[in-house]
N, C-alpha and C positions, 0 to 999 in steps of 0.2 A: 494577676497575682499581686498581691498586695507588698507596699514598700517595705524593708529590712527595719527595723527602729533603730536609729543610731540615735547615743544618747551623747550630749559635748557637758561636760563639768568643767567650766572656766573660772581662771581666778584674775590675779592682777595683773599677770602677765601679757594676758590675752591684751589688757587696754595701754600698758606700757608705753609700747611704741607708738599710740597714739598722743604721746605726750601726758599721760595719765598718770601721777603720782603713784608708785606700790609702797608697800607698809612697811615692812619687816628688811626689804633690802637696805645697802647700806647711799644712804641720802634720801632714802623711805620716809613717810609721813611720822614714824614714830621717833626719828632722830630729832623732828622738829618739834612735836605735840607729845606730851603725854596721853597716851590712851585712857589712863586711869581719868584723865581731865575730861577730853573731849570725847568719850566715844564708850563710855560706862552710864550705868544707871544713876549709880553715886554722885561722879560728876556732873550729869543731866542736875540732880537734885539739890549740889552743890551750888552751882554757878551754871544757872540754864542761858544765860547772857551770851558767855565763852562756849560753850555749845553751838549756838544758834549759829556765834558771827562764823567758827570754825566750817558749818558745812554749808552758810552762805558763799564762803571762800571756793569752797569747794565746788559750791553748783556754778560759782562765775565762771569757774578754770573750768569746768564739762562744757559752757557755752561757746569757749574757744576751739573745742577739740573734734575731730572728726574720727567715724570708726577708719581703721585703718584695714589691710588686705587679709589680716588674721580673720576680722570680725566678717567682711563680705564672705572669705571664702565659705566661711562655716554656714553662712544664709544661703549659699550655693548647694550646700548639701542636699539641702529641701529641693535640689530639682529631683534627686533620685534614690533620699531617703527621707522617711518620718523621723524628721530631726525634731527633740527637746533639748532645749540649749537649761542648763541647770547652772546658775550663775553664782557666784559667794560677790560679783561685781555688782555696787550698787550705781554705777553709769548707765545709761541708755544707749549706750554703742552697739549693743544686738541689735536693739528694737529699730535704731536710726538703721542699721545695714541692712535688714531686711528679716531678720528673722521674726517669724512668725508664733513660734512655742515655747516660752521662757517664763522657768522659775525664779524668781529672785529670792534668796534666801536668807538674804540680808537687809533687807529692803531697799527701797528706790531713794537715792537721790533728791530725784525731781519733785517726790511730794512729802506731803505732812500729815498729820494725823491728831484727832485730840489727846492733850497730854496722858491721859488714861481711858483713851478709844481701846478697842476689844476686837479681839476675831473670833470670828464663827466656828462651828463645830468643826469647819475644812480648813483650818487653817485660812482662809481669805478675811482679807479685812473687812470691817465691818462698815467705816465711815473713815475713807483717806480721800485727800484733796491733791489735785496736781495742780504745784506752782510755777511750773516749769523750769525758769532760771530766776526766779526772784526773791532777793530777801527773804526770810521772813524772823522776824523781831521781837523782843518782849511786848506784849502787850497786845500780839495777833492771836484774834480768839476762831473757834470751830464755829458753829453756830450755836453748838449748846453752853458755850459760853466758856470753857476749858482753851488755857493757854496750848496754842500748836505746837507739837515737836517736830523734829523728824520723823520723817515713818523710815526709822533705821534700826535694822537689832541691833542694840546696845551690848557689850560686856553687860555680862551677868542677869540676864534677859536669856529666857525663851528662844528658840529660833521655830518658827508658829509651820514655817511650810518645809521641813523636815522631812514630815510623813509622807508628802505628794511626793518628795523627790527620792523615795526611797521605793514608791509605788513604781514608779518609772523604772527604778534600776532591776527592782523583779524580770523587768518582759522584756529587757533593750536586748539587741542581738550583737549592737557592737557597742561599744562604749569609749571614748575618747576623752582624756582629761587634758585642757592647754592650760598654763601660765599658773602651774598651782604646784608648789612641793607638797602638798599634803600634810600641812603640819598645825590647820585649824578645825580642829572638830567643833561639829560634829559632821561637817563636810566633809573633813578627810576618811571617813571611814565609810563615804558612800559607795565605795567599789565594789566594798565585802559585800554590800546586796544583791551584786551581781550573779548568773548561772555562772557555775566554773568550769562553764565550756566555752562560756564565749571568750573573744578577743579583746583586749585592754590597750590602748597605743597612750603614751604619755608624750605632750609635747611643753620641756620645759629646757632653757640654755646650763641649769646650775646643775649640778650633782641631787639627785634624790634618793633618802631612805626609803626607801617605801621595797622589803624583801616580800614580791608574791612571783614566783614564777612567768603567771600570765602577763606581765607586764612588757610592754616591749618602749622600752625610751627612743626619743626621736630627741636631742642634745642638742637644740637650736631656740632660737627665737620662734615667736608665734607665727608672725607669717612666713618664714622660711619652713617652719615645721608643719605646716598646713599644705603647703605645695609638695609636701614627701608625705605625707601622709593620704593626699589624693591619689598620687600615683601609687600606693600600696592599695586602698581599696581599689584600683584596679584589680588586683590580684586575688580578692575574697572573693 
């Protein structure tokens, strides 16, 4: 018999307690940075300088951090479900815990892109480079000779692998959202693609709007909300 599809939709919360800055709370990346600065198309074209050093900052502080018990548990799943992990995180804490099926929908982190590199008709990138944790500078070129970016959806950008992750929601049987209030589309409207027969568990510590019936909230941190939600799929 073949495995159940469980589908995970994670946000910042998921990487939080790994020491992992979130955005929008209060001591968030955005009390410190303007978004419009470091994390737009505008500002990309403004001051690609201030860019750059911002998510150097950022890839140094992922080299410090390890996935923590939220992210292992979820790699766990994969013993006894066809787990897609669908991420708005652009850390490599799934990938480092062991999960094996992950969308980034945001992009990664860890690599770059030419400043007007292109994706394919799937949504997948066409020509990105992994830098792992290093710098990278004005002045660093692709091979066709274009200044590197991030390979990160920007504000006001496109988000290219939408499509995959909305294919996914078609056919998942369960679906589980950690570390995300639902309040950045076009993510947050990933559930509506869901059957509305199936089962929803949301694992976040704050209050969330989000009125759908199927929804069942689990009011905790990630890895505490991952140890109560294993022992619920017990019971499906």
């Amino acid at each position: 018999m073949p495995k159940k599809r469980l589908t995970v939709l994670t946000g910042a919360g998921v990487s939080a307690e790994s020491g992992i800055a979130t955005f929008r709370d209060n001591g968030g990346l955005w009390d410190k940075y303007d978004p419009q600065d470091v994390a737009s198309h505008t500002g990309w074209l403004r001051n690609k300088g201030l860019v750059l050093e911002f998510y150097n900052i950022r890839r140094k502080e992922l080299s410090t951090v390890s996935p923590n018990a939220a992210h292992k548990a979820i790699a766990d799943l994969e013993k006894d479900y066809d787990v897609t992990v669908i991420t708005q995180n652009v850390d490599n804490l799934h990938e480092r815990a062991g999960s094996t099926k992950i969308i980034h929908l945001h992009g990664e982190l860890t690599k770059v892109r030419p400043e007007y590199g292109v994706y394919d008709d799937s949504g997948s990138e066409a020509e990105v480079f992994d830098v792992g944790y290093s710098e990278v500078n004005l002045g660093d070129k692709a091979p066709n000779g274009q200044q590197l970016r991030p390979h990160i959806v920007f504000f006001e950008e496109a988000v290219p692998k939408i499509e995959a992750a909305i294919d996914v929601m078609y056919t998942t049987d369960i679906l589980l959202i950690v570390g995300t209030s639902l309040n950045v589309y076009p993510a947050a409207g990933l559930y509506r693609y869901t059957d509305p027969s199936i089962p929803i568990y949301l694992i976040d510590p704050a209050e969330v709007r989000v009125y759908d019936s199927r929804i069942r909230h689990i009011k905790a941190p990630a890895t505490l909300g991952m140890e109560k939600f294993k022992e619920i799929l017990k019971t499906l």
